[in-house]
Backbone as JSON, one array per atom type, in Angstrom:
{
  "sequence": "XXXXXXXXXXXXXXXXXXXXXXXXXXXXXXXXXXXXXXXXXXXXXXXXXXXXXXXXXXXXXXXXXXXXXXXXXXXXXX",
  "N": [[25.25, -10.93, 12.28], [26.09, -14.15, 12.33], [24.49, -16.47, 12.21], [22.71, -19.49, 9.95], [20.05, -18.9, 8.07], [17.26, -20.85, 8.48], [14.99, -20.28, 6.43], [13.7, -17.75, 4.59], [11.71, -14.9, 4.58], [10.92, -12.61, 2.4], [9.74, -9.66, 3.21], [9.46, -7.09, 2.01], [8.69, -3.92, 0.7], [6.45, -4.71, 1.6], [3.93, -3.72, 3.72], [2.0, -2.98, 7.07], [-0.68, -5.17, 8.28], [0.35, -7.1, 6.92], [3.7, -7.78, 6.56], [3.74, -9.03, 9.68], [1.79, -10.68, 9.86], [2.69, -12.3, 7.87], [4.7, -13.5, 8.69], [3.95, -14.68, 11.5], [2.57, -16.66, 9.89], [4.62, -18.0, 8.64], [6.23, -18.95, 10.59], [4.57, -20.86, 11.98], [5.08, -22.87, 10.02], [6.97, -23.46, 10.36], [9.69, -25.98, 12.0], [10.74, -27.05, 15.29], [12.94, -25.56, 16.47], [14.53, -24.68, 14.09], [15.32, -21.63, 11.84], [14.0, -18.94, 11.04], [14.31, -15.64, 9.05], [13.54, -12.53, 8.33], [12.86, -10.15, 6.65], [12.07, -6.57, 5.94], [10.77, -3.5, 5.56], [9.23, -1.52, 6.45], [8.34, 0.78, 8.51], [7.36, -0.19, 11.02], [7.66, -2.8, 11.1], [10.11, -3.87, 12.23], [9.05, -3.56, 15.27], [6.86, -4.32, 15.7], [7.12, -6.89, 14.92], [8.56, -8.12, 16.3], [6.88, -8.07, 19.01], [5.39, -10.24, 18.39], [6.83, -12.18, 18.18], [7.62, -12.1, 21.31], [5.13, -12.3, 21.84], [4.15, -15.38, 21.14], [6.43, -16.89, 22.16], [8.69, -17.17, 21.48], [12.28, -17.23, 19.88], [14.2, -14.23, 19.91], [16.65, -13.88, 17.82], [18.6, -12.22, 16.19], [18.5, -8.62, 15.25], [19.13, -6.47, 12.48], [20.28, -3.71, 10.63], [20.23, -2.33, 7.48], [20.37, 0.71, 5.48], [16.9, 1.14, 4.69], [16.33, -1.32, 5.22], [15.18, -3.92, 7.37], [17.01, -6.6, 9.27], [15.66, -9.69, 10.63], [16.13, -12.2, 12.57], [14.56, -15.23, 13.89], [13.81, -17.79, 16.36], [12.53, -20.94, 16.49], [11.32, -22.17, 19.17], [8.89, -23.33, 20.57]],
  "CA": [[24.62, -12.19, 12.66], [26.36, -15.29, 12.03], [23.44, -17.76, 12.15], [22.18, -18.85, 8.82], [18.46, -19.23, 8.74], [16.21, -22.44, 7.5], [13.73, -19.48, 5.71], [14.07, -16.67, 4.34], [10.55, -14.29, 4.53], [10.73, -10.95, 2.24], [8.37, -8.69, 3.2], [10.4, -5.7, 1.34], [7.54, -3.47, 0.36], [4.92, -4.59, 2.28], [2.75, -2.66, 5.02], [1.64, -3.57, 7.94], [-0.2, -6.34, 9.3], [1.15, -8.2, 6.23], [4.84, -8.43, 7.36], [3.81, -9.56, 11.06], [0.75, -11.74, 9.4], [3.45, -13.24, 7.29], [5.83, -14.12, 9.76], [3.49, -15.49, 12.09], [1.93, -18.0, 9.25], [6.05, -18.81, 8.34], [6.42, -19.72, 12.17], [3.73, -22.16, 12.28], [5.1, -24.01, 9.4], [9.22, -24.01, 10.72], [9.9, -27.13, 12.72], [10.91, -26.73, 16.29], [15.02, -25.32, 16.29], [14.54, -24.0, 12.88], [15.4, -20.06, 12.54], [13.27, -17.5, 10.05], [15.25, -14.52, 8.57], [12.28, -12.07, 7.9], [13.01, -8.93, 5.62], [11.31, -6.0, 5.78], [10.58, -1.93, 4.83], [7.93, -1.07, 7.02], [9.22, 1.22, 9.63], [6.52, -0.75, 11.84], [7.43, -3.99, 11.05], [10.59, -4.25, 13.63], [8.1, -3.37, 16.58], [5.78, -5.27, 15.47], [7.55, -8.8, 14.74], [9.42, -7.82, 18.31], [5.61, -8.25, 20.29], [4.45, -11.27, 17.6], [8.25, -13.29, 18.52], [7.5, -12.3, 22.02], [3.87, -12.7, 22.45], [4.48, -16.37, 20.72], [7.22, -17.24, 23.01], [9.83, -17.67, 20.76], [13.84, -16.17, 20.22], [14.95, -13.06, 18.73], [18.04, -14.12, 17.62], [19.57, -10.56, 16.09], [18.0, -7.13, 14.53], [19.81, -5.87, 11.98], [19.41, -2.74, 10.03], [20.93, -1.94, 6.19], [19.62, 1.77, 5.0], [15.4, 1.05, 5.0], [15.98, -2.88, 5.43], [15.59, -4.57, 8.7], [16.57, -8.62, 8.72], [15.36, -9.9, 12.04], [15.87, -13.37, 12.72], [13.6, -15.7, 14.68], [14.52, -19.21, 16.16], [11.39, -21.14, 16.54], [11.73, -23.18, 20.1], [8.13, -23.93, 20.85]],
  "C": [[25.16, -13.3, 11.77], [25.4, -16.18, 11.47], [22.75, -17.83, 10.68], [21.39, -19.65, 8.8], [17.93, -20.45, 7.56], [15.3, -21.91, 6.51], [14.3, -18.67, 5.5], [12.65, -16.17, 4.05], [10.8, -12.64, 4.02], [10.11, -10.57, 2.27], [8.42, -7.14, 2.59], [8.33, -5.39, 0.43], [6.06, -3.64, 0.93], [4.52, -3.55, 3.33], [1.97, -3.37, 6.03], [-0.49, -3.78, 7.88], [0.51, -6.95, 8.22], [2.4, -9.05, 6.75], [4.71, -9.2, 8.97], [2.28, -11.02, 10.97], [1.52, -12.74, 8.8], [4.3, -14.58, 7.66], [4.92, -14.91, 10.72], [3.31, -16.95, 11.15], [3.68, -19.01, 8.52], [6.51, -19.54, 9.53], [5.67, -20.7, 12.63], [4.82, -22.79, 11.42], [6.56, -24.29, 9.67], [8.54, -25.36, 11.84], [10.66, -26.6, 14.42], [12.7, -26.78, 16.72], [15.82, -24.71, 15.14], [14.28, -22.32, 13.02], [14.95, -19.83, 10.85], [14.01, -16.68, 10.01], [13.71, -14.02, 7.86], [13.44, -10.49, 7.62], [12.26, -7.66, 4.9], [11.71, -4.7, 5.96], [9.73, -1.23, 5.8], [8.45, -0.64, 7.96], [8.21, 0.69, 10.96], [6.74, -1.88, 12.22], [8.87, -4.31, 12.32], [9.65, -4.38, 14.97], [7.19, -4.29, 16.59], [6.05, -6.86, 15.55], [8.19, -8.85, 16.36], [8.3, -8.6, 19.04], [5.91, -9.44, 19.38], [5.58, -12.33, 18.22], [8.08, -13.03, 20.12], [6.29, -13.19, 22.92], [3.65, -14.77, 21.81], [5.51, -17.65, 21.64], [8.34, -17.85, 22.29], [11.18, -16.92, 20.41], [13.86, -15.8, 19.62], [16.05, -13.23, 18.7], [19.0, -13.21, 17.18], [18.24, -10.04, 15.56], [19.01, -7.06, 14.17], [19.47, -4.47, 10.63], [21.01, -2.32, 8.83], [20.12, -0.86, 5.82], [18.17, 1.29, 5.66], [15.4, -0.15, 5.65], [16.43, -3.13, 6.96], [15.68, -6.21, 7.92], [16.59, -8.9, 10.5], [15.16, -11.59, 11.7], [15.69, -14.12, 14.49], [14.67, -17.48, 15.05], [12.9, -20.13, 17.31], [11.68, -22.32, 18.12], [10.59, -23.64, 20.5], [7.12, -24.66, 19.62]]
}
């Protein structure tokens, strides 16, 4: 993934809801065209930020996966 994000959200170590609690309250405060890079451990937290970026109505811009780490970036359009 090319795109390089307006945020950066580590959630490394957390547990769920945190990482998908996190990310929601980082997506209120982006501006509308602005992209989140969220960073997380939680073998939950892909699935989870997946529904929260869908149920939101906003773009999954990549998944990417390093060993444990996912970086999933968001691109905030509403």
């Amino acid at each position: 993934m090319k795109t390089k994000p307006d945020k950066t959200l580590d959630c490394l170590g957390l547990y769920c809801p945190e990482p998908v609690f996190k990310t929601r309250m980082e997506l209120d405060e982006l501006k509308k065209g602005e992209t989140l890079e969220v960073l997380a451990d939680d073998p939950a937290a892909e699935e989870d930020i997946r529904s929260l970026v869908k149920h939101l109505e906003q773009e999954l811009v990549g998944v990417s996966k390093e060993g444990n780490t996912v970086r999933i970036l968001i691109r905030k359009v509403k």
